[in-house]
N, C-alpha and C positions, 0 to 999 in steps of 0.2 A: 258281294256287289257293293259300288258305292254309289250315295246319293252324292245328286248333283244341287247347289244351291247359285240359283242367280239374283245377280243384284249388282251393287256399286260398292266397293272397297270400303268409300269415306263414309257412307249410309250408317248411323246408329243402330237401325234396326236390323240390320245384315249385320253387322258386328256383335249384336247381341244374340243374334240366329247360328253363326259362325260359333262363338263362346258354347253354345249349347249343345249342338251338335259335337264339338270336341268335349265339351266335358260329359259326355255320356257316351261315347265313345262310338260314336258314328263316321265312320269312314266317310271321307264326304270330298267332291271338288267342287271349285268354286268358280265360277263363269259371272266376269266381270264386262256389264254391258257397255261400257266405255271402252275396253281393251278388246275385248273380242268379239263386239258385236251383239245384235239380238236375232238369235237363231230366226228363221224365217218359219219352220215349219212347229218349233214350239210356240211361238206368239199365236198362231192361227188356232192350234191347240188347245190355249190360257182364255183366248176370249170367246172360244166355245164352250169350255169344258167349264170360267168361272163368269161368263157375261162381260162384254165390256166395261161396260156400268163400272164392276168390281175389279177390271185390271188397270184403268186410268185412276190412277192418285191424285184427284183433286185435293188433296190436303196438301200436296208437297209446294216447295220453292217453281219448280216450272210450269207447271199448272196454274199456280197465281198470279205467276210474271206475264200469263199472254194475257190480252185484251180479249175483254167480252167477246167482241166478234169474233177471234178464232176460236173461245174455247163453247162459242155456238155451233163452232160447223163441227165440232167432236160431237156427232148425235147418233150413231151410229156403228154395226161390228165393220162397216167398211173404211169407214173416218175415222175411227177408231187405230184400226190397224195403220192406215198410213201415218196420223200420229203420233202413233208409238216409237213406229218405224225410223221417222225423224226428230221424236224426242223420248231418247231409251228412258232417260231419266222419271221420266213420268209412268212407270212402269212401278206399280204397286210392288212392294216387296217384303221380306222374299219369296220368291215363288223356289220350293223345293223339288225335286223329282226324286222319289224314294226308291230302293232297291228292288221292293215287290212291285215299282210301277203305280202306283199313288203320286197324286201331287195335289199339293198347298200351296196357298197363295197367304202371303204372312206371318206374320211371330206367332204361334199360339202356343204356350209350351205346355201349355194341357194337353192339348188334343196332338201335339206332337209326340207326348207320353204315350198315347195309345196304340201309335202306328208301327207294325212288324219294322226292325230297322235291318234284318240280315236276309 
């Protein structure tokens, strides 16, 4: 089976996730949320399965660029998702989906170490 890794091409942290998964020999594709979109049925997934809280990237460049007032009305998994939905970028990353059907949300290459990869 292969894991699926989404994210943004240019993303440090995707390209550092990318490098890892290849050097350890994890078969893997890459679902780029600018080029192909953000699955509808995985985002409702991600912010179930990791809390919205944990899938909007207030750290990142788009998140800091809206004004107070929009990133007021992000209060919620339903604000949330429309959010996302119009801004993929703001979409913490990377969010993996592993072959046994586990998913991450992020770099961690510890806890990446642990997980069945075939």
């Amino acid at each position: 089976m292969t894991a699926t890794l989404y994210g943004i091409s240019n993303c440090d942290t995707v390209k550092k996730a990318r490098a890892w998964l290849a050097g350890h020999g994890v078969d893997h594709r890459f679902h780029d949320f600018r080029k192909d979109g953000v699955p509808a049925a995985e985002l409702r997934d991600w912010l179930q399965r990791f809390g919205w809280d944990r899938v909007v990237n207030r750290q990142g460049s788009t998140w800091r660029r809206l004004d107070p007032a929009a990133q007021a009305r992000v209060c919620d998994e339903a604000s949330a998702h429309a959010f996302l939905v119009e801004h993929p970028s703001a979409i913490k990353r990377p969010v993996v989906q592993w072959p046994g059907g586990e998913r991450t949300l992020g770099f961690d290459p510890a806890a990446w170490s642990l997980l069945p990869r075939r």
